[in-house]
FIMARPA-437800 format. One record per residue: residue in three letters; x, y, z of N, C-alpha, C, O in turn. Coordinates in nm, 4 decimals. Last residue first. Example, Ala and Ser with C-alpha at 12.3 -4.5 7.8 and 13.67 -1.06 7.14 Angstrom:
// residues 2
@residu:SER, n.xx:1.2850, n.yy:-0.2250, n.zz:0.7080, ca.xx:1.3670, ca.yy:-0.1060, ca.zz:0.7140, c.xx:1.2900, c.yy:0.0030, c.zz:0.7870, o.xx:1.3409, o.yy:0.1138, o.zz:0.8039 $
@residu:ALA, n.xx:1.3190, n.yy:-0.5690, n.zz:0.7800, ca.xx:1.2300, ca.yy:-0.4500, ca.zz:0.7800, c.xx:1.3200, c.yy:-0.3300, c.zz:0.7800, o.xx:1.4236, o.yy:-0.3319, o.zz:0.8465 $
END
This chain:
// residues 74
@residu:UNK, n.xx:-1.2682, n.yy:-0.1041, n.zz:5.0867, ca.xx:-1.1416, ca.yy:-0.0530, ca.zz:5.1217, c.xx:-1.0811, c.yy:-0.0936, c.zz:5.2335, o.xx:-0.9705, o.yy:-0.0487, o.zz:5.2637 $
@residu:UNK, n.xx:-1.4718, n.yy:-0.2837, n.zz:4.8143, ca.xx:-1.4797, ca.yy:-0.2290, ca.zz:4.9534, c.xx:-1.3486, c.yy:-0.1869, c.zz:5.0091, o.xx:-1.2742, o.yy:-0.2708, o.zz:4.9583 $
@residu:UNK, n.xx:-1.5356, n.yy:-0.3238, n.zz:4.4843, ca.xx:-1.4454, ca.yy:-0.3501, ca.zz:4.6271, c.xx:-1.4708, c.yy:-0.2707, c.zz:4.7614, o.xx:-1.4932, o.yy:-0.1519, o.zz:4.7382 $
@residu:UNK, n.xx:-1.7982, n.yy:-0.4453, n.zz:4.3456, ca.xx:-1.7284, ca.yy:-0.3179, ca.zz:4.3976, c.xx:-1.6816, c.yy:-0.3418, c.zz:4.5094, o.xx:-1.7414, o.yy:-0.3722, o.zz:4.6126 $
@residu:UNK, n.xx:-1.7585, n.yy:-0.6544, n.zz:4.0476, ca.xx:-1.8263, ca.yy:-0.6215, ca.zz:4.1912, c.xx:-1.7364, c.yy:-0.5158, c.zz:4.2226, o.xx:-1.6322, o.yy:-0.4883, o.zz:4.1631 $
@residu:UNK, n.xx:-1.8305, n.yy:-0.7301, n.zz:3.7238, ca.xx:-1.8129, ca.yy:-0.6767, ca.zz:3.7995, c.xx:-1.8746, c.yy:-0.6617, c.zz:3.9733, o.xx:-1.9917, o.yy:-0.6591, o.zz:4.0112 $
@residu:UNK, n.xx:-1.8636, n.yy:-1.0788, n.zz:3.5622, ca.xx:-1.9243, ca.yy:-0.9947, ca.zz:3.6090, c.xx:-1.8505, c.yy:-0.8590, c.zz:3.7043, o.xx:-1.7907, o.yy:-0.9197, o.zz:3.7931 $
@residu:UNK, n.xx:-1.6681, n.yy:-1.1963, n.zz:3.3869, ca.xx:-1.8358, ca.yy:-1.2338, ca.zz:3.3939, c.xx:-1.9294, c.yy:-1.1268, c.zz:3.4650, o.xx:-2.0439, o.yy:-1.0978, o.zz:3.4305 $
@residu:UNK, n.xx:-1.5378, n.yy:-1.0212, n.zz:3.0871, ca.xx:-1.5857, ca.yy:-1.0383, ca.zz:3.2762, c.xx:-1.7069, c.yy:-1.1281, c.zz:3.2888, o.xx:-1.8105, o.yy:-1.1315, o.zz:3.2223 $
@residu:UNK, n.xx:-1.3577, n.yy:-0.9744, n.zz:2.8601, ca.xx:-1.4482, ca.yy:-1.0567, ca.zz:2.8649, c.xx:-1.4494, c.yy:-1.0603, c.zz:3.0477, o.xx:-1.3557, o.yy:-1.1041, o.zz:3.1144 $
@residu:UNK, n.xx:-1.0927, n.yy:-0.8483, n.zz:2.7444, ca.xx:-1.2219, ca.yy:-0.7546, ca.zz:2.8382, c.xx:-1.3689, c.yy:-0.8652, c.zz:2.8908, o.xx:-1.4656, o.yy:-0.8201, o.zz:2.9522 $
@residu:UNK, n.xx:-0.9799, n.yy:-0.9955, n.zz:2.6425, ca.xx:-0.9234, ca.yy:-0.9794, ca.zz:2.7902, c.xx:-1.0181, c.yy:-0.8970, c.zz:2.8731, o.xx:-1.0303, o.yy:-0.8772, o.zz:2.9940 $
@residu:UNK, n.xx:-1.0638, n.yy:-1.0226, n.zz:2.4022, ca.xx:-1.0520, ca.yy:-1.1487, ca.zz:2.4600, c.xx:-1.0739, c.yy:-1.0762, c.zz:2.6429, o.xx:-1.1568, o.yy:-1.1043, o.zz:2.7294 $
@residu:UNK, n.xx:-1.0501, n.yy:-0.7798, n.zz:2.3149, ca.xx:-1.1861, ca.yy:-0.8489, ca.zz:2.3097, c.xx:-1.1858, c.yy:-0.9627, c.zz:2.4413, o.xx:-1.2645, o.yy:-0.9824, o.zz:2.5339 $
@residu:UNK, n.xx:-0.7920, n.yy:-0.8104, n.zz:2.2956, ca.xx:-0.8489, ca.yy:-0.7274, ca.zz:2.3566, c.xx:-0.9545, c.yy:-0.7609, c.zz:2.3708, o.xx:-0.9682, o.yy:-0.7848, o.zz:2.4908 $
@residu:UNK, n.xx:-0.7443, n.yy:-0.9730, n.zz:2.0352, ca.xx:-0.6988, ca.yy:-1.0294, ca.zz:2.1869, c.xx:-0.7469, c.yy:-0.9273, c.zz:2.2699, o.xx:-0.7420, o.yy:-0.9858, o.zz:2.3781 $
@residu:UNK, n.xx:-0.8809, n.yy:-0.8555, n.zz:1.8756, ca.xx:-0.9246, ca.yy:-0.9671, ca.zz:1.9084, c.xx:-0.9020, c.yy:-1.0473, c.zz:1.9970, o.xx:-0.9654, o.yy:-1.1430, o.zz:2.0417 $
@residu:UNK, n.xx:-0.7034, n.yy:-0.6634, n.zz:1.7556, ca.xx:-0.8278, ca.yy:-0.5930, ca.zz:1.8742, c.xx:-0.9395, c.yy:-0.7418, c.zz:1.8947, o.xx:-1.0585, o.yy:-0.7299, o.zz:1.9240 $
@residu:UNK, n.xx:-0.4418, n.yy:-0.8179, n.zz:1.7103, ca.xx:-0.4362, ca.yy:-0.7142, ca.zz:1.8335, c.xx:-0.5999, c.yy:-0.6911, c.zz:1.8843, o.xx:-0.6341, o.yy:-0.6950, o.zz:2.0025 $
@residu:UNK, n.xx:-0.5967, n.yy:-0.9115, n.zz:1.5298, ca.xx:-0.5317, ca.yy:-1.0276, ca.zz:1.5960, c.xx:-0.5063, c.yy:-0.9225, c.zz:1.7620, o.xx:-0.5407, o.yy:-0.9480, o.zz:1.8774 $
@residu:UNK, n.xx:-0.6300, n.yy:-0.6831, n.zz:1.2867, ca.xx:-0.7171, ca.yy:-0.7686, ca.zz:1.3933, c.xx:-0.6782, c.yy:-0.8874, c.zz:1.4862, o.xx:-0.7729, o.yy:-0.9636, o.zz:1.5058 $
@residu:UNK, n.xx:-0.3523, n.yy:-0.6436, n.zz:1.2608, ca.xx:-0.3985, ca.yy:-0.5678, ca.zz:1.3545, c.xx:-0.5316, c.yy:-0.6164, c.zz:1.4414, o.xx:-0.5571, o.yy:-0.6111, o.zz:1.5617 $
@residu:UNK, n.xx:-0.2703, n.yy:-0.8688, n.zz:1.1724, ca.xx:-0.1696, ca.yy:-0.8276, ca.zz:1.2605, c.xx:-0.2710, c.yy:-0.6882, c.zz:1.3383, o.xx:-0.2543, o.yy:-0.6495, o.zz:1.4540 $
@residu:UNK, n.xx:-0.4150, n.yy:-0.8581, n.zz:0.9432, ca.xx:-0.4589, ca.yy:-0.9704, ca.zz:1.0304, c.xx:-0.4198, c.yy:-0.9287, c.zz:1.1339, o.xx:-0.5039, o.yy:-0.9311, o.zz:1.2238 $
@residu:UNK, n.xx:-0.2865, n.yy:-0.6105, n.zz:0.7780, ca.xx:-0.4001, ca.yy:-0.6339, ca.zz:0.8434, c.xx:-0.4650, c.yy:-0.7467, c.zz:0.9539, o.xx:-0.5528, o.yy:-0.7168, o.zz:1.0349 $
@residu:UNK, n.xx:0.0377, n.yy:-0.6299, n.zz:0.9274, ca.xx:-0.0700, ca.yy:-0.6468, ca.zz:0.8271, c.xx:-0.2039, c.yy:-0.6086, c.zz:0.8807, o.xx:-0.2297, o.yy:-0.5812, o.zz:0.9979 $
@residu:UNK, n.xx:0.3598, n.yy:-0.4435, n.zz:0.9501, ca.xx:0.2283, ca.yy:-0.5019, ca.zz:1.0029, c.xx:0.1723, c.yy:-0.4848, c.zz:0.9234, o.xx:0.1852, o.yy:-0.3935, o.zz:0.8419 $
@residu:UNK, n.xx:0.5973, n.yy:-0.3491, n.zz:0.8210, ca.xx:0.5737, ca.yy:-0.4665, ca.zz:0.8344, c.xx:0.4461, c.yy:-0.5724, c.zz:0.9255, o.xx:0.4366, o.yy:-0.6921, o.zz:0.9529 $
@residu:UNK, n.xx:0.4716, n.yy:-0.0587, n.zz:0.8047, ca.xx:0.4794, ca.yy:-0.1079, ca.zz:0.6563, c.xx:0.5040, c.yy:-0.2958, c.zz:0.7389, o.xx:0.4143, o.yy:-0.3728, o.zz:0.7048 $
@residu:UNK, n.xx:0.3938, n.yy:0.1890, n.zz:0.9332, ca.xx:0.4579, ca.yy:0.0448, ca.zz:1.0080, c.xx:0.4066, c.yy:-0.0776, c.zz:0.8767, o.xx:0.3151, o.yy:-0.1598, o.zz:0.8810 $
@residu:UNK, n.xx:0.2201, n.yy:0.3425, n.zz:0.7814, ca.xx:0.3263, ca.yy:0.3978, ca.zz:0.9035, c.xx:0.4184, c.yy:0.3187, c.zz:0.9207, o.xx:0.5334, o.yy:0.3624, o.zz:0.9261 $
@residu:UNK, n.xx:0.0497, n.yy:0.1477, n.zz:0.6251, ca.xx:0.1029, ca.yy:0.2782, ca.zz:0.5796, c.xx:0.2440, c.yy:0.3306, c.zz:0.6496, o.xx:0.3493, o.yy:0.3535, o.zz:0.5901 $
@residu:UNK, n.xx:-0.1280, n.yy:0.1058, n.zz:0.8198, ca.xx:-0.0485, ca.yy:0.0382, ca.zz:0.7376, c.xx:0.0937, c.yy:0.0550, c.zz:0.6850, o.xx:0.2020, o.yy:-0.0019, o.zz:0.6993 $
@residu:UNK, n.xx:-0.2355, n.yy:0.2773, n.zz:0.9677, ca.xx:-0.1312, ca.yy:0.1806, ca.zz:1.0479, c.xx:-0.0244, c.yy:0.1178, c.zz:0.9606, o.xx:0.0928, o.yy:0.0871, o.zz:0.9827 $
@residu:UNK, n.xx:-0.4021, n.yy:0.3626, n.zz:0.7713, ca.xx:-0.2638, ca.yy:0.4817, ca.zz:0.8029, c.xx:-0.1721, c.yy:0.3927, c.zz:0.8992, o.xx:-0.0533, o.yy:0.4211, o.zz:0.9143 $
@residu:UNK, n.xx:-0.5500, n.yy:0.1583, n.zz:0.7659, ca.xx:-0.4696, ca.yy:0.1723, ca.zz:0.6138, c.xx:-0.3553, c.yy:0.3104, c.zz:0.6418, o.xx:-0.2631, o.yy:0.3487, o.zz:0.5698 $
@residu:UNK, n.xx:-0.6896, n.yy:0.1389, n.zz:0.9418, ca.xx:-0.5726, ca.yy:0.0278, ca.zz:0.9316, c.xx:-0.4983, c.yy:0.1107, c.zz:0.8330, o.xx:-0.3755, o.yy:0.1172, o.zz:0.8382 $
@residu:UNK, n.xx:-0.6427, n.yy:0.4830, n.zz:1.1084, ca.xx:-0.7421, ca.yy:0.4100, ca.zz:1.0206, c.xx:-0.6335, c.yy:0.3032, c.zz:1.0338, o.xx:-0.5273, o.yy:0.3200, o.zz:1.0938 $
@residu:UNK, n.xx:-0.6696, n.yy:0.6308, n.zz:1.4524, ca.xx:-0.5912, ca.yy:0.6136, ca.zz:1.3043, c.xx:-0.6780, c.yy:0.4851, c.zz:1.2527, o.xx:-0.7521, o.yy:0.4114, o.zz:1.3177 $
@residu:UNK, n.xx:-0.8152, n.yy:0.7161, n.zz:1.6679, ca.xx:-0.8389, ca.yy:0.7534, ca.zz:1.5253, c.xx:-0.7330, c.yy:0.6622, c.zz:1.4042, o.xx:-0.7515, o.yy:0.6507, o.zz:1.2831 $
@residu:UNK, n.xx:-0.6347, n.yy:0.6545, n.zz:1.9268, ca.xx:-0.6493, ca.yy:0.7823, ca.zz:1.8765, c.xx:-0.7055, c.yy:0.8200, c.zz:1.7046, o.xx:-0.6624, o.yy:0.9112, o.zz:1.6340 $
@residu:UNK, n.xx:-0.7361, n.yy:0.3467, n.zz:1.8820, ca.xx:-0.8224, ca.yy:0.4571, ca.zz:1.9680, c.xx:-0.8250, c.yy:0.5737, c.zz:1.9681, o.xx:-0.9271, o.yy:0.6390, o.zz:1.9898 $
@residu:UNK, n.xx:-0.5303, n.yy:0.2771, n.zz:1.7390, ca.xx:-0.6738, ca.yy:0.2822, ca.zz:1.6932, c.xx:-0.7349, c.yy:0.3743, c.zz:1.7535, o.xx:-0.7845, o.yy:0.4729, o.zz:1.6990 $
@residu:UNK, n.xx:-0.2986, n.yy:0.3201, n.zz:1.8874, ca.xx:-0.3387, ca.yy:0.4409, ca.zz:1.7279, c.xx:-0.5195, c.yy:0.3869, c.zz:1.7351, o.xx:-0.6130, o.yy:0.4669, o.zz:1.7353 $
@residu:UNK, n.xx:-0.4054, n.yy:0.2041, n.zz:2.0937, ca.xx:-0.3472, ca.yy:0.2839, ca.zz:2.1223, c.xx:-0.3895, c.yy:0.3927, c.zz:1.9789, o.xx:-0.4653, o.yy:0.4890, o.zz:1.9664 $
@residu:UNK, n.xx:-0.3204, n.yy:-0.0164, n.zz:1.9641, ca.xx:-0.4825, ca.yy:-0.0390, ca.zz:2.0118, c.xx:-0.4781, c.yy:0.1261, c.zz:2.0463, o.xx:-0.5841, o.yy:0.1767, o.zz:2.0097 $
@residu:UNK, n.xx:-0.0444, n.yy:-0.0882, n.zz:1.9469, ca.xx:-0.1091, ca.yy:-0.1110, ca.zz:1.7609, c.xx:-0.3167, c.yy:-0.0382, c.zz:1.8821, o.xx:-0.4199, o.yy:-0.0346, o.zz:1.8151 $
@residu:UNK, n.xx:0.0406, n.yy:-0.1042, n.zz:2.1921, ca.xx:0.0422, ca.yy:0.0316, ca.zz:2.0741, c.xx:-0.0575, c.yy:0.0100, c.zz:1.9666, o.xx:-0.1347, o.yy:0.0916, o.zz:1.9162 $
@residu:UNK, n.xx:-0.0727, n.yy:-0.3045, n.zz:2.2648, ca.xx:-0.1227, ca.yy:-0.2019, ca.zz:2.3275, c.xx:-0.0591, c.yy:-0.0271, c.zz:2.2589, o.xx:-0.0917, o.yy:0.0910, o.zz:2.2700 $
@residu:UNK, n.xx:0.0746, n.yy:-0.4816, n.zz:2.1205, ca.xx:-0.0567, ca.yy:-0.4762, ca.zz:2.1477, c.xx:-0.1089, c.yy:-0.3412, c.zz:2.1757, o.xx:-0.1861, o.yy:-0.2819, o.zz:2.1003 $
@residu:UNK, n.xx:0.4311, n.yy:-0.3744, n.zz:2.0303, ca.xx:0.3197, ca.yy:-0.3932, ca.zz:2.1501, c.xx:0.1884, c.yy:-0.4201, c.zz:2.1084, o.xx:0.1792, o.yy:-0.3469, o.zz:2.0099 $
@residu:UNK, n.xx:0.6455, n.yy:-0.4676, n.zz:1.8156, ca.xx:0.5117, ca.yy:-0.3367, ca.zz:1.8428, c.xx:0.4219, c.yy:-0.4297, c.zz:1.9194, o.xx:0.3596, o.yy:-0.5291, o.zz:1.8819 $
@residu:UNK, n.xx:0.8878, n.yy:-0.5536, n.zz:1.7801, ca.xx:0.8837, ca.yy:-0.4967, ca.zz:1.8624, c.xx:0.7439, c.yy:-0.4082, c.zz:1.8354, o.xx:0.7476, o.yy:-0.2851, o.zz:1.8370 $
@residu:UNK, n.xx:0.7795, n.yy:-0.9246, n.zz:1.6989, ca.xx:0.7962, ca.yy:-0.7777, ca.zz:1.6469, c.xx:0.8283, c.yy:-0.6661, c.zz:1.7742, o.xx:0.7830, o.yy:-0.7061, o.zz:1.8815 $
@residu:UNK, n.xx:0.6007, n.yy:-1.1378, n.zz:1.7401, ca.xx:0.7872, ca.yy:-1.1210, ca.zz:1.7604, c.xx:0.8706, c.yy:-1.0036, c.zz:1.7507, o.xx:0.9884, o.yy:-0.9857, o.zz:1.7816 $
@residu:UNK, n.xx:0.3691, n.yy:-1.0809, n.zz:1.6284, ca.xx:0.4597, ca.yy:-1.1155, ca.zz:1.5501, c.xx:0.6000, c.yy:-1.1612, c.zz:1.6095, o.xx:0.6914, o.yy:-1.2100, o.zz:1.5430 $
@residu:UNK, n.xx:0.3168, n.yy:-0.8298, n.zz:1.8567, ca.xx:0.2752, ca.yy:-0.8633, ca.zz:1.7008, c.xx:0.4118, c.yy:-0.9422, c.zz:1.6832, o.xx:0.5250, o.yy:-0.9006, o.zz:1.7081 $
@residu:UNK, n.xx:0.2800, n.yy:-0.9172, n.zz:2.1772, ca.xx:0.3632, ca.yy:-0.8472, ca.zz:2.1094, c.xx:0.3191, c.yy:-0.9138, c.zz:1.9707, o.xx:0.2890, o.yy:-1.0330, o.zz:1.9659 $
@residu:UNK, n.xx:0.2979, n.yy:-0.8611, n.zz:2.5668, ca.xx:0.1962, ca.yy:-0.8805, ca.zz:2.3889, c.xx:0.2535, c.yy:-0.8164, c.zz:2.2954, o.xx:0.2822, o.yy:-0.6968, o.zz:2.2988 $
@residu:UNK, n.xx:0.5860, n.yy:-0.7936, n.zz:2.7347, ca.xx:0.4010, ca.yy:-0.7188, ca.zz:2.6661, c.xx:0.4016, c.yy:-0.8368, c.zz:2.5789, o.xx:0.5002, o.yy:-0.8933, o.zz:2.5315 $
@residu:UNK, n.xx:0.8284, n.yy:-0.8253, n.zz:2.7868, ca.xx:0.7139, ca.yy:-0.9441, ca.zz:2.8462, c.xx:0.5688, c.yy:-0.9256, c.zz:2.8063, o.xx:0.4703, o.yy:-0.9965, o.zz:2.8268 $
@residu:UNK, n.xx:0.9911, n.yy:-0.5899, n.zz:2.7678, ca.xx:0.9519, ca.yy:-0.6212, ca.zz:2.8457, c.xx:0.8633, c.yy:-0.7578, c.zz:2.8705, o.xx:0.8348, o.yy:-0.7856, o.zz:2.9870 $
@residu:UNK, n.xx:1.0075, n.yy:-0.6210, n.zz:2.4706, ca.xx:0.9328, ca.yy:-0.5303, ca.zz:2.5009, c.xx:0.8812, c.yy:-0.5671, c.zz:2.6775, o.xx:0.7628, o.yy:-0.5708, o.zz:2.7108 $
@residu:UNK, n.xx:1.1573, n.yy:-0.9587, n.zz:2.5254, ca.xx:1.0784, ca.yy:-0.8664, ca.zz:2.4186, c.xx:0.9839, c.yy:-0.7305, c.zz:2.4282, o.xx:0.8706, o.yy:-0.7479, o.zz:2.3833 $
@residu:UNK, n.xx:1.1968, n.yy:-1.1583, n.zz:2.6970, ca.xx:1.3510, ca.yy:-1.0547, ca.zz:2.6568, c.xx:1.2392, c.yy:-0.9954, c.zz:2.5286, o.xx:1.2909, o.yy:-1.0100, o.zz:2.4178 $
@residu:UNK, n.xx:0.9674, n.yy:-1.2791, n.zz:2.7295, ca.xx:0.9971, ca.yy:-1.2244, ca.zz:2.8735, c.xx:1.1005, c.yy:-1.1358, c.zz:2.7658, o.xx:1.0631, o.yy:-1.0187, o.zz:2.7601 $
@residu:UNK, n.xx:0.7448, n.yy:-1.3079, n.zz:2.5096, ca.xx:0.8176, ca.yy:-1.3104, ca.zz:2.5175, c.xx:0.9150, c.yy:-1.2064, c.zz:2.6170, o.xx:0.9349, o.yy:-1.0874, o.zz:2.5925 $
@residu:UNK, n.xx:0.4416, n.yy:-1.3513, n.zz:2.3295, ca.xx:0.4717, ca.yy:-1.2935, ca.zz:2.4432, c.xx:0.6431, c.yy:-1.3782, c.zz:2.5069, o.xx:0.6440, o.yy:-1.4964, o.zz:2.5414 $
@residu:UNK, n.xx:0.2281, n.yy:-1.2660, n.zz:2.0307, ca.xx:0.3271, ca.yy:-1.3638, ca.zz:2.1241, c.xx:0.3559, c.yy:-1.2896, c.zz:2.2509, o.xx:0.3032, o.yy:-1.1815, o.zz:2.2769 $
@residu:UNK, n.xx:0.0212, n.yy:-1.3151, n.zz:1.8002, ca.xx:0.0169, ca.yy:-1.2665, ca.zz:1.9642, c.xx:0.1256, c.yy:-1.3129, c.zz:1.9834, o.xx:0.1328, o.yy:-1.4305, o.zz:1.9477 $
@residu:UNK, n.xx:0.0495, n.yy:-1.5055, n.zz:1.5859, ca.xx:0.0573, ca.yy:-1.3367, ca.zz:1.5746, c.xx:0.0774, c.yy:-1.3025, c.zz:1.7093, o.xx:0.1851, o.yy:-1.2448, o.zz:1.7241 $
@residu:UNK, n.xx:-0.0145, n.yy:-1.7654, n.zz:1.6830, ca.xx:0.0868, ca.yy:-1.7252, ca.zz:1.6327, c.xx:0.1004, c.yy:-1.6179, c.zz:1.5914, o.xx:0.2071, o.yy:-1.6192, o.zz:1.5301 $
@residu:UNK, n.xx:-0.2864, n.yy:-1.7674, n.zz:1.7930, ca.xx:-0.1526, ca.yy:-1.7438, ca.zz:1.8697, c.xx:0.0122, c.yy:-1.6987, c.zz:1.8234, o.xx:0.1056, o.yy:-1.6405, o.zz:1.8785 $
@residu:UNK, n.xx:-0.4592, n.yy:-1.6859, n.zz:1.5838, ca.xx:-0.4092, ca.yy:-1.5698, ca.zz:1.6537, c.xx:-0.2856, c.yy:-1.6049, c.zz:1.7357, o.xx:-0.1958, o.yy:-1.5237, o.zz:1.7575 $
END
């Protein structure tokens, strides 16, 4: 995955980024969530792959990992 994930300060701002590519992480997670299938990601954005997308909801995975929640106080 590292080499699909990158992150690069002069690239979409410094986001997570496919490839070097200008498509964000958080776009490619974005269609998922509004429904779109791989094969309409595919389809849309012809130079992302399939790995390219599981590599996006595998670094998400990654970042949601908590050990635990607590509730802040103000």
């Amino acid at each position: 995955m590292n080499s699909i994930i990158t992150l690069d300060p002069n690239l979409c701002h410094g986001k997570p980024c496919i490839r070097g590519l200008r498509y964000p992480v958080e776009n490619v997670l974005e269609w998922l969530a509004a429904g779109m299938t791989f094969e309409e990601i595919l389809s849309d954005y012809e130079d992302l792959t399939h790995d390219d997308i599981l590599a996006a909801l595998s670094y998400a995975a990654r970042l949601a990992h908590v050990n635990r929640f607590e509730k802040l106080s103000a």
